[in-house]
Wavefront OBJ file of the C-alpha trace (Angstrom):
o trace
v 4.365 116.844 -59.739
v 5.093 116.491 -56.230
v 7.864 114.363 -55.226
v 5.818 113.481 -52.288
v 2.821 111.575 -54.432
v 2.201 108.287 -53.768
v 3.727 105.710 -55.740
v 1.844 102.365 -55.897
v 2.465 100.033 -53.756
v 4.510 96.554 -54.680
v 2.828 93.807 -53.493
v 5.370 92.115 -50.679
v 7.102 89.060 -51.951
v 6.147 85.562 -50.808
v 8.054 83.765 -48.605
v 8.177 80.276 -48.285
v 8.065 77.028 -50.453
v 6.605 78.152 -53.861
v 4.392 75.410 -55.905
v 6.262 73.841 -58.564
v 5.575 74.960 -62.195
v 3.578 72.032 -64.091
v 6.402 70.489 -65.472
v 8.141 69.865 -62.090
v 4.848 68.678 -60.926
v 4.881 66.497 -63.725
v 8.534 65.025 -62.841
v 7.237 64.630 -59.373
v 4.257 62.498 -60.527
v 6.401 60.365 -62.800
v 8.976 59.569 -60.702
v 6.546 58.638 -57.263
v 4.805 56.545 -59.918
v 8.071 54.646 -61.182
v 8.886 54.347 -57.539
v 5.540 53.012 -57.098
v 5.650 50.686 -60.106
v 9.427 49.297 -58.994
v 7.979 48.028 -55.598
v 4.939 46.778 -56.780
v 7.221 44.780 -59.156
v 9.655 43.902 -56.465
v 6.599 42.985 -54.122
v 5.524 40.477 -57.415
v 8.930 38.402 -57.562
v 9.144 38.152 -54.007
v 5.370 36.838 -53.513
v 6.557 34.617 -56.900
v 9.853 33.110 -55.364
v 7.494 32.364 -52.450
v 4.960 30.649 -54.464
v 7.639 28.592 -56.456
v 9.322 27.688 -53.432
v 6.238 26.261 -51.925
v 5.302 24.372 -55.196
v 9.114 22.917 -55.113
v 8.699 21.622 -51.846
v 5.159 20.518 -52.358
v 6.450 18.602 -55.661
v 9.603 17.320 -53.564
v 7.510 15.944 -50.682
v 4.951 14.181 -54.007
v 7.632 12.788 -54.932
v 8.673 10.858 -52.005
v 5.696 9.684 -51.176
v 5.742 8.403 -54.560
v 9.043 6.487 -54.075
v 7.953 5.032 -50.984
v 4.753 3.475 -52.128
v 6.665 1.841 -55.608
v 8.894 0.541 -52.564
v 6.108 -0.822 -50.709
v 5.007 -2.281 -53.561
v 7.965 -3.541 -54.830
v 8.714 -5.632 -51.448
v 5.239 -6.935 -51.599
v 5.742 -8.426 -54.890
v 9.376 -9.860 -54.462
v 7.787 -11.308 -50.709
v 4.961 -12.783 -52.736
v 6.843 -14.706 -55.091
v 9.997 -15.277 -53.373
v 9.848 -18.973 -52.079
v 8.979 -19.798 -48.252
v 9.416 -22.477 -45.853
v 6.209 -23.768 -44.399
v 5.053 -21.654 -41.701
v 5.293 -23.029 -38.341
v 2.086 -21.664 -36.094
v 2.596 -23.592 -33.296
v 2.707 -21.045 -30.076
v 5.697 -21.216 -27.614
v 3.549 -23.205 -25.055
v 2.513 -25.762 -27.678
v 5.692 -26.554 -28.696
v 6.680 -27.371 -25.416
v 3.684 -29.073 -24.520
v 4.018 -30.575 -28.197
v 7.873 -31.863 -27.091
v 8.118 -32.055 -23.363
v 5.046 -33.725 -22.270
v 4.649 -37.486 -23.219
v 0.457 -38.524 -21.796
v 1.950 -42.362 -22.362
v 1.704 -44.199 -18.888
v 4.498 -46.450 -19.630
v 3.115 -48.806 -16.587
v 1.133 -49.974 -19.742
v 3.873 -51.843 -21.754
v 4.052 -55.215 -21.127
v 7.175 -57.720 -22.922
v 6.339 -60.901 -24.955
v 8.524 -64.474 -25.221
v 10.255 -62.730 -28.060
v 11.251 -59.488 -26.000
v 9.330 -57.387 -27.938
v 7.464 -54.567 -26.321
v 3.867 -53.452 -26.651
v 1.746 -50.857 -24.898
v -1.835 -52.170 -23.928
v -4.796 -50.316 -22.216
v -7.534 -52.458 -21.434
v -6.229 -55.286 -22.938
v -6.445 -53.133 -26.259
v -2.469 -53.471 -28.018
v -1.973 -49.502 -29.110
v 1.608 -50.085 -30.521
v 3.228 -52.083 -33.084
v 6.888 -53.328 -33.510
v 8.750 -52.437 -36.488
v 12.577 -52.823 -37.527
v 14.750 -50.280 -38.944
v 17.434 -52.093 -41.678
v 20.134 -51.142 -44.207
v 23.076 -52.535 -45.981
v 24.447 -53.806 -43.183
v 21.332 -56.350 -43.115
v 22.390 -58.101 -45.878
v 19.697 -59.977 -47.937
v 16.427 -59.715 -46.325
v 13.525 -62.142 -46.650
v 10.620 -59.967 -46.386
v 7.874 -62.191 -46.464
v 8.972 -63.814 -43.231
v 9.574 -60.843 -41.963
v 5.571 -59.518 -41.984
v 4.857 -63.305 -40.733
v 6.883 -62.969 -37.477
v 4.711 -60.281 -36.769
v 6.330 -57.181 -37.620
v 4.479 -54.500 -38.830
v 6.494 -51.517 -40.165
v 10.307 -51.144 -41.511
v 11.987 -47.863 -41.691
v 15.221 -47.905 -44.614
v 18.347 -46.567 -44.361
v 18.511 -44.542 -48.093
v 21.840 -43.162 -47.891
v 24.609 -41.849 -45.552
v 27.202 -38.959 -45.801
v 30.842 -39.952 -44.592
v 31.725 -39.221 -41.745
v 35.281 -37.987 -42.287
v 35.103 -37.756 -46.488
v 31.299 -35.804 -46.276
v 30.390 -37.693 -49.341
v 27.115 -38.919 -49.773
v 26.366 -42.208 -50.803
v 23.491 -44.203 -51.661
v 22.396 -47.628 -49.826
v 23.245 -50.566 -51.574
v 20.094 -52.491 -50.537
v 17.381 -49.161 -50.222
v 15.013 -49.804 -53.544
v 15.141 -53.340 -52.520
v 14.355 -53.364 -49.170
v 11.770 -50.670 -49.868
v 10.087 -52.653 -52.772
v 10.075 -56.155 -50.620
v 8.616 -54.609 -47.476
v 5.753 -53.001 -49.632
v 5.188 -56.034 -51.401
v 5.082 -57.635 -47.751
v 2.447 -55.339 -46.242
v 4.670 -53.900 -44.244
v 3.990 -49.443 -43.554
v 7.564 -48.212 -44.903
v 9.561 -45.341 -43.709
v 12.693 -44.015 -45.346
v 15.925 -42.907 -43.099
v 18.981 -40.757 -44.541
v 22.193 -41.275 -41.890
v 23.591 -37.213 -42.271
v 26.919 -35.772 -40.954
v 25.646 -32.466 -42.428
v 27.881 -29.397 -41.040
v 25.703 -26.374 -43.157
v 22.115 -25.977 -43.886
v 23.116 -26.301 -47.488
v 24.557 -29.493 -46.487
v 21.592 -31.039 -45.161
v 19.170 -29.698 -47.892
v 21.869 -31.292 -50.372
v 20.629 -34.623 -48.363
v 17.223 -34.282 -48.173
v 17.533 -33.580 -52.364
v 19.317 -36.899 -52.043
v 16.178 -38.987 -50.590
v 13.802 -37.514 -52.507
v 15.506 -37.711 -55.785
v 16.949 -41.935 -54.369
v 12.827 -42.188 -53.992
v 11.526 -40.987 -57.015
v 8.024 -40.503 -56.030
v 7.379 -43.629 -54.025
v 5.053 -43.243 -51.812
v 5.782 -43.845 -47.687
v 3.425 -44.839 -44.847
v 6.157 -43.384 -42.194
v 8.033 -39.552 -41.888
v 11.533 -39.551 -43.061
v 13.578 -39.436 -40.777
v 16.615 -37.028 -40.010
v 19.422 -39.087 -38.148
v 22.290 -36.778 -37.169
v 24.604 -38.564 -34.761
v 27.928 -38.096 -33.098
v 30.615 -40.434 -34.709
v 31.494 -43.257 -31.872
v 35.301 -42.426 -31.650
v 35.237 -38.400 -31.562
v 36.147 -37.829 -35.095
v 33.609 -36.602 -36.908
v 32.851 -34.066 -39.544
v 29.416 -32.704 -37.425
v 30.569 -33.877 -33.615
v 31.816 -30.088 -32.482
v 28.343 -28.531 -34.489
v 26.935 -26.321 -31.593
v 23.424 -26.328 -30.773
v 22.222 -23.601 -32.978
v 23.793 -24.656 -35.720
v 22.769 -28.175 -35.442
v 19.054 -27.181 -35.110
v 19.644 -25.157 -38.010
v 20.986 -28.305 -40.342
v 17.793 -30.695 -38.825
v 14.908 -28.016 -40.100
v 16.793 -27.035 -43.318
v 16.653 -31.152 -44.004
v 13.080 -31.313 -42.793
v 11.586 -28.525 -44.591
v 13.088 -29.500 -47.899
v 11.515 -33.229 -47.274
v 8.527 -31.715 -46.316
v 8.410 -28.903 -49.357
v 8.975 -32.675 -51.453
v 5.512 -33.657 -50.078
v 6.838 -35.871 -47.503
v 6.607 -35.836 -43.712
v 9.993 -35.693 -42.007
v 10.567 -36.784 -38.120
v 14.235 -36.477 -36.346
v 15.967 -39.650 -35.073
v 18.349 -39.940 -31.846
v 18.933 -41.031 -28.639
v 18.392 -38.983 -25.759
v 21.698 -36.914 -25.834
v 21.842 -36.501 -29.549
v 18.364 -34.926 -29.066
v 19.394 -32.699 -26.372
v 21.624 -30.472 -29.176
v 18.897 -29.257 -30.693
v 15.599 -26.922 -29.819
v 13.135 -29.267 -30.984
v 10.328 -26.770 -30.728
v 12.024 -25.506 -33.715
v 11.641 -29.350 -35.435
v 8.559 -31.320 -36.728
v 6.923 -33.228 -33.921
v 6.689 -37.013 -33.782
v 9.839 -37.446 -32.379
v 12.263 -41.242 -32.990
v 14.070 -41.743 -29.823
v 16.912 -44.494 -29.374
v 16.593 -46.060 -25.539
v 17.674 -49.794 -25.242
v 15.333 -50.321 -21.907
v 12.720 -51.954 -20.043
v 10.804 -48.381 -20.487
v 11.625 -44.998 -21.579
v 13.500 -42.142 -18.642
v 12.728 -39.509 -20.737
v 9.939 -37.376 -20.563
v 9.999 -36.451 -24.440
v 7.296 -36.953 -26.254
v 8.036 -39.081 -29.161
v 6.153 -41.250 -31.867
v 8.528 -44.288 -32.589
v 10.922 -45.947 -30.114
v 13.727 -47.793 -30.681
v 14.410 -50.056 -28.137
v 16.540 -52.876 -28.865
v 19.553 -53.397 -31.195
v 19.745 -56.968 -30.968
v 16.894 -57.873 -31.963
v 15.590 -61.468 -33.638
v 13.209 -61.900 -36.564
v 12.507 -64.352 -39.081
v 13.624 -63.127 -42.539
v 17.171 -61.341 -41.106
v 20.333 -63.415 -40.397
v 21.458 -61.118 -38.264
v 20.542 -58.753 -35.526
v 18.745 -55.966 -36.202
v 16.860 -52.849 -34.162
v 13.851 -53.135 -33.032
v 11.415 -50.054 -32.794
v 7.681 -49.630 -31.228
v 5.009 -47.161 -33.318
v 2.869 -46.005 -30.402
v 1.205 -43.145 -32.702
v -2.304 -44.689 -32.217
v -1.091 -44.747 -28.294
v -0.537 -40.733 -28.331
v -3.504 -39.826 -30.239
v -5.897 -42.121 -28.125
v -3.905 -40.630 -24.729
v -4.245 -37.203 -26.017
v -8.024 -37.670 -26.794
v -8.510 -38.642 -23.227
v -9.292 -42.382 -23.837
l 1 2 3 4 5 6 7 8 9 10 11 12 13 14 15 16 17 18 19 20 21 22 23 24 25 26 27 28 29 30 31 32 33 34 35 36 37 38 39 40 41 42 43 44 45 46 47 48 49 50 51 52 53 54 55 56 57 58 59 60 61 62 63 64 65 66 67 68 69 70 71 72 73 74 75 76 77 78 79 80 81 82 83 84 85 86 87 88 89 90 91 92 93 94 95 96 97 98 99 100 101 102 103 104 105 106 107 108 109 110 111 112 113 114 115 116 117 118 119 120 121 122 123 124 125 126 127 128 129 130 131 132 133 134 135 136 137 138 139 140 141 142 143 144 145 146 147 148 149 150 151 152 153 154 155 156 157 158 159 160 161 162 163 164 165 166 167 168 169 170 171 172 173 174 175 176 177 178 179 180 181 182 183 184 185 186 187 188 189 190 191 192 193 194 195 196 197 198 199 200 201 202 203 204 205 206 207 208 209 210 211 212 213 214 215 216 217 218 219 220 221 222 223 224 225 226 227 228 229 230 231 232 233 234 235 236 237 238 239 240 241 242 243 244 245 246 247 248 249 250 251 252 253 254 255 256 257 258 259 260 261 262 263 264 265 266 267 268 269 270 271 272 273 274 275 276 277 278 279 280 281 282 283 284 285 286 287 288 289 290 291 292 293 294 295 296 297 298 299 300 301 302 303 304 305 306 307 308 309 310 311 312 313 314 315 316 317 318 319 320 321 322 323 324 325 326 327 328 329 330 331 332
């Protein structure tokens, strides 16, 4: 043969990224698919951390609302049944009105023989004079009492000491008490306190209602807090706050008793307390012709040496002018 035949030709080699053989393009398949399946997982616990945090907060914020409302709740029950003082409703302006503003035209009083007072309109008598007694008294004879014309009798029940603070009874209250009633006179009850704490003066008020034992009384009970005469005594250096504090804390727990409670004093014993904080119906002590103030009260006492049949000694004298107030503040 000829050395120059053809030989056949070799097909030229590929160059170049081959294809993988089937198992390689099996590996390949399996391992994008793991890598597929890993995120997809991954993906899954993140969007489920997500969701559980949400529900944790959602559950966190129920559950505050939940404790807030069993608060709510709670307070309303304990405000409901705890006990209250009665509510006072009078506005700012009334009380003043209520304390500062006396209608009485005291050009209306006129004096008898017997120096007792009495405040006429129209020849109409709107007052009527009373006494106020205790211990001091001695033996009253009640009977002639009412027949010297007097109409009402307010009784000293007890008294706390000025410099011990113990609280005593009046010898003579149930007595006097009984033999005015029996008398026809209107009765009023009196408690003389040198109370220094609010729990002091309730501890007084206790005292009258408990020295009463569920008599009945025409007239407030009155709250007399004084200043002892000589400088010395337990209450004289109470500041005004506090003293307002220990005249309501006596007249609400008269009050809560069913009774109606009034404060006693003379002008400057009045002036330590806000009495728009204190019942209306004011007692003031004045020995005068006519009053200076312009308080508005309900009783006045204006004598201490006064005369009446019954009493062998002196003894205060005191004016109701309630029908007076009610007919002035009616416009009559």
């Amino acid at each position: 043969m000829s050395t120059n035949a053809r030989r056949p030709e070799r097909r030229p080699r590929r160059t170049g990224n081959r294809p993988a053989s089937r198992h390689a393009a099996r590996d390949h398949s399996r391992t994008s698919a793991h890598r597929t399946s890993a995120t997809a997982r991954t993906r899954r616990r993140a969007s489920s951390r997500r969701r559980a945090r949400r529900l944790t907060g959602a559950a966190v914020a129920l559950l505050a609302v939940l404790v807030i409302v069993v608060a709510i709740v709670a307070v309303g029950i304990l405000s409901t049944n705890a006990p209250t003082a009665p509510a006072d409703t009078r506005t700012a302006s009334d009380s003043t009105d209520a304390v500062f503003s006396n209608p009485l035209d005291w050009s209306n009083l006129s004096t008898d023989d017997k120096g007792r007072l009495a405040y006429v309109v129209n020849g109409e008598k709107l007052s009527r004079v009373g006494v106020d007694v205790s211990s001091h008294q001695g033996q009253i004879d009640w009977q002639q009492v009412a027949a010297d014309g007097i109409g009402f009798a307010y009784v000293r029940v007890g008294y706390r000491g000025s410099s011990s603070g113990q609280v005593q009874a009046d010898d003579r209250a149930s007595e006097n008490i009984s033999g005015a009633r029996d008398a026809g006179l209107s009765v009023g009850a009196y408690f003389y306190s040198q109370a220094t704490t609010e729990d002091e003066a309730r501890e007084e008020a206790d005292f009258v209602v408990q020295s009463l034992a569920g008599t009945q009384l025409d007239l407030p009970v009155a709250f007399d807090h004084e200043r002892s005469a000589d400088g010395t005594g337990r209450a004289d250096d109470l500041s005004g706050t506090a003293a307002t504090l220990v005249a309501r804390a006596f007249c609400d727990q008269i009050r809560k008793a069913g009774y109606e409670a009034t404060v006693y004093g003379n002008a400057p014993d009045l002036a330590r307390f806000d009495l728009t904080q204190l019942p209306e119906g004011l007692w003031l002590a004045q020995y005068a012709a006519r009053p200076t103030t312009s308080l508005r009260f309900a009783y006045w006492q204006f004598s201490n040496v006064g005369q009446v049949a019954g009493i062998s000694t002196n003894v205060d004298l005191d004016l109701d002018l309630t029908v007076a107030l009610a007919r002035a503040d009616a416009g009559a």
